[in-house]
GUDOMI-731014 format. One record per residue (C-alpha): x, y, z; residue in three letters. Coordinates in steps of 0.05 Angstrom, whole numbers, plus 5000, padded with zeros to 4 digits. Each point is the difference from the previous one (the first is absolute). Layout:
SITE, X, Y, Z, Ala
...
***
This chain:
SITE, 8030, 8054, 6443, Unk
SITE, 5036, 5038, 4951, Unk
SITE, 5065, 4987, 4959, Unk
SITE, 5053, 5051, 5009, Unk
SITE, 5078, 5007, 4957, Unk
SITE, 5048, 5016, 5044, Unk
SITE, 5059, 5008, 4963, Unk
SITE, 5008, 4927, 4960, Unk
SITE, 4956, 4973, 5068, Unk
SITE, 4921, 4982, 4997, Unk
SITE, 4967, 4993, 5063, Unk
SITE, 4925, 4997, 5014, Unk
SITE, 4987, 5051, 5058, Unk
SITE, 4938, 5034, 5033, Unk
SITE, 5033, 5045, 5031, Unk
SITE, 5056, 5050, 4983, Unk
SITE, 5037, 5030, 5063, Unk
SITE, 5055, 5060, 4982, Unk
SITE, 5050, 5027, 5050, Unk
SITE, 4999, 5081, 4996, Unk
SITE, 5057, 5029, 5002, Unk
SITE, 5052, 4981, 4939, Unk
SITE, 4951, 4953, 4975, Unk
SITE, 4945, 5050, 4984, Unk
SITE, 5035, 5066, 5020, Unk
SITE, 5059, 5020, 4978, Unk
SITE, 5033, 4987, 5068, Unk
SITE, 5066, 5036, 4987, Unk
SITE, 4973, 5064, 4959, Unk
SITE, 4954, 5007, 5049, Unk
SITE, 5022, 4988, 5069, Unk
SITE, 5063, 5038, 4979, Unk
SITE, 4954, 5059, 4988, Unk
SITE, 4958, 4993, 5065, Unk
SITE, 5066, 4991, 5036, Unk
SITE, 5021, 5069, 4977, Unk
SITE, 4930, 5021, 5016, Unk
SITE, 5001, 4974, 5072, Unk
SITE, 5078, 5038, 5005, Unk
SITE, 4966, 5070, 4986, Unk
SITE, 4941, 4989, 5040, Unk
SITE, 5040, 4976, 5055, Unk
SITE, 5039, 5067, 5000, Unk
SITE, 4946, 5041, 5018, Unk
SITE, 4996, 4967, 5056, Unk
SITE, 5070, 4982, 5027, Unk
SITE, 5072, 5037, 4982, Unk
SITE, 5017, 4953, 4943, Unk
SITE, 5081, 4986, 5013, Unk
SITE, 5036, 4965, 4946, Unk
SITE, 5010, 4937, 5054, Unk
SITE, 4912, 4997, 5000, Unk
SITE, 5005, 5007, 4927, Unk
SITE, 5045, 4930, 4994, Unk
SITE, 4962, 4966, 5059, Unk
SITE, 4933, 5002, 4976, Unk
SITE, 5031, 4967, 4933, Unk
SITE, 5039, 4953, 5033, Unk
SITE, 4944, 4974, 5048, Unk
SITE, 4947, 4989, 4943, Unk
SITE, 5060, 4976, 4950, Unk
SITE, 4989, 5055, 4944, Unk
SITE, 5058, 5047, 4967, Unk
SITE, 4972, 5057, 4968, Unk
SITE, 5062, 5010, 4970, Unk
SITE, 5019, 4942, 4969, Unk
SITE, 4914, 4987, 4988, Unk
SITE, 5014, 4937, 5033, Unk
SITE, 4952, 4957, 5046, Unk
SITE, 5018, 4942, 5033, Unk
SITE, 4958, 4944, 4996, Unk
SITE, 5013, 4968, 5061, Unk
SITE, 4991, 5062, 5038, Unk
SITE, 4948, 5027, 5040, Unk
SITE, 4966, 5038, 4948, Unk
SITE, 4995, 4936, 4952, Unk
SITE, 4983, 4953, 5057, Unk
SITE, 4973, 5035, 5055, Unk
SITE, 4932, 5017, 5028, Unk
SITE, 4980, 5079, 4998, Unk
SITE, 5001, 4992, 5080, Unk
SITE, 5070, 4972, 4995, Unk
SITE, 5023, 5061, 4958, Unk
SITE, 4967, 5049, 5040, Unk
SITE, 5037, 4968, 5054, Unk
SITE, 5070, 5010, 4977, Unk
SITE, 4977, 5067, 4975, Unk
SITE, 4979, 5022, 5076, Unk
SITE, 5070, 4969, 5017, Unk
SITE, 5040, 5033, 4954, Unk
SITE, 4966, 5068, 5025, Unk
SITE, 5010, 4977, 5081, Unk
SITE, 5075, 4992, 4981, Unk
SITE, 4988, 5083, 4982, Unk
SITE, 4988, 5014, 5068, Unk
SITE, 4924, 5001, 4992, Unk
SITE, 4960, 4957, 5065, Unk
SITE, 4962, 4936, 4970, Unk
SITE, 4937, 5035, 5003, Unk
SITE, 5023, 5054, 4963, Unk
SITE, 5035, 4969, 4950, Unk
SITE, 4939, 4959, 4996, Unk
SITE, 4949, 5058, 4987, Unk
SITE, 5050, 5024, 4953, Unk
SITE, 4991, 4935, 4955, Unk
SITE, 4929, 5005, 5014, Unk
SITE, 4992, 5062, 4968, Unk
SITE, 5047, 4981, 4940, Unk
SITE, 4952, 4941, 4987, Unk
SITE, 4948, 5056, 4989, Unk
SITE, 5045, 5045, 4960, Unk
SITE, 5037, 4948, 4960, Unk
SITE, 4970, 4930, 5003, Unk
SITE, 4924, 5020, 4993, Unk
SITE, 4998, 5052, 4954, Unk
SITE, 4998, 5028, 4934, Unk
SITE, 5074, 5015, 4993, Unk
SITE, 5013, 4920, 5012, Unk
SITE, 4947, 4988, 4946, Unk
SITE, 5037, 5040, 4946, Unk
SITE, 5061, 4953, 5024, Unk
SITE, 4969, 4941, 4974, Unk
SITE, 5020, 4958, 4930, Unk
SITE, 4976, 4943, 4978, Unk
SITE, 5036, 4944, 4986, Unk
SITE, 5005, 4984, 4924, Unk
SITE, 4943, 4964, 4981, Unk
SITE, 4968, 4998, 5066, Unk
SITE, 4936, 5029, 4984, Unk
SITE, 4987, 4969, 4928, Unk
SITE, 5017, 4922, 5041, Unk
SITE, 4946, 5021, 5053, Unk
SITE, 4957, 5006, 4943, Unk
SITE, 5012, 4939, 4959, Unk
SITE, 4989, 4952, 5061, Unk
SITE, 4933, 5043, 5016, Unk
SITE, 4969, 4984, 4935, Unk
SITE, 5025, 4932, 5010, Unk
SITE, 4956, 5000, 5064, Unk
SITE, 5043, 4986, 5051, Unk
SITE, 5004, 5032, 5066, Unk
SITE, 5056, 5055, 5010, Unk
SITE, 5030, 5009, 5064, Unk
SITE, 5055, 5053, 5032, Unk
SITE, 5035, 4975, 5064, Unk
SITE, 5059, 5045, 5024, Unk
SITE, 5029, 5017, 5064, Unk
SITE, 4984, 5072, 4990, Unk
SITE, 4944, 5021, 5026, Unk
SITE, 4931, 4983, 4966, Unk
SITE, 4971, 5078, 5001, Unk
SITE, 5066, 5019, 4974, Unk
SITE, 5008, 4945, 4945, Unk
SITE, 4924, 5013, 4978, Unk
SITE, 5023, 5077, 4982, Unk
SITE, 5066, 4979, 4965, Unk
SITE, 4961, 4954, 4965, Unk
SITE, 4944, 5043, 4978, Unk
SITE, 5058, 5051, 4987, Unk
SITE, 5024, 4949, 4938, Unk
SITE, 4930, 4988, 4977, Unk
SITE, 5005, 4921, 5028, Unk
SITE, 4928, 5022, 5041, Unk
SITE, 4942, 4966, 4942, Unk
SITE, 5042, 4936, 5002, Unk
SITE, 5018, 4983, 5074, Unk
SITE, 4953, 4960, 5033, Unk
SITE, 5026, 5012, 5080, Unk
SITE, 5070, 5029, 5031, Unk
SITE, 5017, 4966, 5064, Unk
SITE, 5056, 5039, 5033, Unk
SITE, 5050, 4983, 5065, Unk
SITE, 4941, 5041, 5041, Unk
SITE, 4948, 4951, 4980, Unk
SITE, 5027, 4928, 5022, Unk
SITE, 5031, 4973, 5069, Unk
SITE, 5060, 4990, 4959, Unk
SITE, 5045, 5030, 4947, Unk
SITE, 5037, 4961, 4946, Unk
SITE, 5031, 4952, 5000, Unk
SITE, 4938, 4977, 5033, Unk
SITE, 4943, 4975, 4969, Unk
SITE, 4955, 5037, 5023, Unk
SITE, 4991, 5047, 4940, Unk
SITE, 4992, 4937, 4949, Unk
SITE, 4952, 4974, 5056, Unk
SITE, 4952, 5060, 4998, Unk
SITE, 5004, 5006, 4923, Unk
SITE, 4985, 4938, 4987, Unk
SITE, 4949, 4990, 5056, Unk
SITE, 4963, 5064, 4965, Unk
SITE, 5003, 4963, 4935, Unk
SITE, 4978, 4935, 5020, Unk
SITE, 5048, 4971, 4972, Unk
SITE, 5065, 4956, 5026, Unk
SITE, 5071, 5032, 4999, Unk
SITE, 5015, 4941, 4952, Unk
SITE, 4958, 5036, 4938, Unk
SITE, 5042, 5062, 5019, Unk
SITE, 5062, 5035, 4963, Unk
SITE, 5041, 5042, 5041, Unk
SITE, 5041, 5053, 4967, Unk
SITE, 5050, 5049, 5032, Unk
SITE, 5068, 5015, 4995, Unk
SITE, 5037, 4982, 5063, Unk
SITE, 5019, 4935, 5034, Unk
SITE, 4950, 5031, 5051, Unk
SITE, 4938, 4989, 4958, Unk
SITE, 5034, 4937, 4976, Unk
SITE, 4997, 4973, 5074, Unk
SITE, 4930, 5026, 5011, Unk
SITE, 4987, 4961, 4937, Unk
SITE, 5029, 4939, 5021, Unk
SITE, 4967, 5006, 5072, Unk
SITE, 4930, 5002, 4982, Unk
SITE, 5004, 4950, 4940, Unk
SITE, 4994, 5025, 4939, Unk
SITE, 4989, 4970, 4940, Unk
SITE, 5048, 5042, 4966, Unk
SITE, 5058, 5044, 5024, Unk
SITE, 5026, 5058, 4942, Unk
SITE, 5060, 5056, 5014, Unk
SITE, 5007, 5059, 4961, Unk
SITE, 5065, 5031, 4990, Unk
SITE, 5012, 5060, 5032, Unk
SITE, 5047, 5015, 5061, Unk
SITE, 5017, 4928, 5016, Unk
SITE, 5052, 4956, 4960, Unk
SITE, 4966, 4960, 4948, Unk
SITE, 5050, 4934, 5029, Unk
SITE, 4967, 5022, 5077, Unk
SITE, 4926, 4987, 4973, Unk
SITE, 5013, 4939, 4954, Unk
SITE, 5017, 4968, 5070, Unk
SITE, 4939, 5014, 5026, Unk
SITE, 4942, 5002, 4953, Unk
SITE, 4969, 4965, 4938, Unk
SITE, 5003, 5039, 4948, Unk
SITE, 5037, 5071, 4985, Unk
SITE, 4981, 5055, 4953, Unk
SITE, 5027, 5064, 4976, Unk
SITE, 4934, 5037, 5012, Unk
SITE, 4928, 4994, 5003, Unk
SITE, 4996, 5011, 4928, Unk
SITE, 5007, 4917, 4996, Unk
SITE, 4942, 4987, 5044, Unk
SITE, 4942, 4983, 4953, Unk
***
């Protein structure tokens, strides 16, 4: 066991699990970027109208105009398969058949989600890196569970430099289910050895809250970023500014 600060908290933990996006990636900077990204790609394929344009915002719940993401949209909450859902459905509503609007979203998973362009996308969260590295040397174990998925969230992680302190990445693709579930704490902590009980779970959503809460943990923290500060007091233990107070 190890003693960690979280903010003015103290909590003895083995295990450290972080949400991914807006916890340790900048989710807005970002995913506003790989948005854009996905918006050009997408027009090599497809005749980009100005009514695609909106839809494909308004399904995942971004604005690239006002740099806005909602965080109780698809994009903050959902599952890549969700997204790539609505994305195939925003395309079907072009005229496309399913199966081409799905080999269309195929392809821009290739050309947008999996490659080097996304990579250059990705921030890191302030602090993000330097926190992974304190709770290393303090010898606990250092988890990633997101609803992205894992091959993906392994390449945006490496992108920040988070790789040398990041023990295991369970994504959506690797458990029966997603969060809220348990599942990913389950994994994590069943990979540790440990109980969910010695765990801290930090994201920044009443999502990870709720997978938090689900599988036990000893400790529930929310960073501020696109959720109210008065939405995540409701629902977890502690909240903190950034990871810079995680010692």
């Amino acid at each position: 066991m190890a003693l960690i600060r979280v903010g003015q908290t103290e909590f003895d933990a083995r295990i450290a699990i972080f949400d991914k996006d807006g916890t340790l990636i900048d989710f807005t900077g970002t995913w506003l970027a790989i948005v854009d990204l996905l918006l050009l790609r997408m027009a090599d394929h497809v005749t980009m109208s100005g009514r695609l344009r909106e839809k494909v915002q308004e399904v995942l719940g971004v604005s690239l105009d006002r740099g806005e993401v909602d965080p109780g949209g698809a994009l903050a909450m959902g599952t890549f398969a969700e997204c790539y859902a609505l994305l195939c459905h925003c395309l079907h509503q072009e005229g496309l058949r399913w199966d081409e609007a799905q080999r269309v979203v195929a392809a821009l998973d290739e050309e947008v989600f999996q490659s080097e362009d996304r990579n250059r996308c990705v921030r890191p969260a302030q602090g993000a890196v330097e926190a992974l590295a304190r709770l290393k040397e303090k010898g606990l174990h250092v988890a990633v569970a997101t609803n992205d998925k894992t091959r993906d969230a392994l390449s945006d992680l490496l992108a920040i430099g988070a790789g040398p302190y990041i023990d295991m990445v369970v994504g959506a693709d690797a458990v029966a289910n997603p969060k809220p579930a348990s599942d990913m704490v389950d994994k994590i902590c069943g990979m540790a050895g440990s109980p969910p009980a010695t765990a801290v779970l930090v994201g920044d959503t009443v999502m990870d809250a709720s997978l938090g809460r689900n599988a036990g943990v000893g400790l529930v923290v929310g960073v501020l970023g696109i959720e109210d500060r008065r939405v995540l007091e409701e629902h977890v233990d502690v909240v903190i500014g950034s990871l810079d107070e995680i010692s």
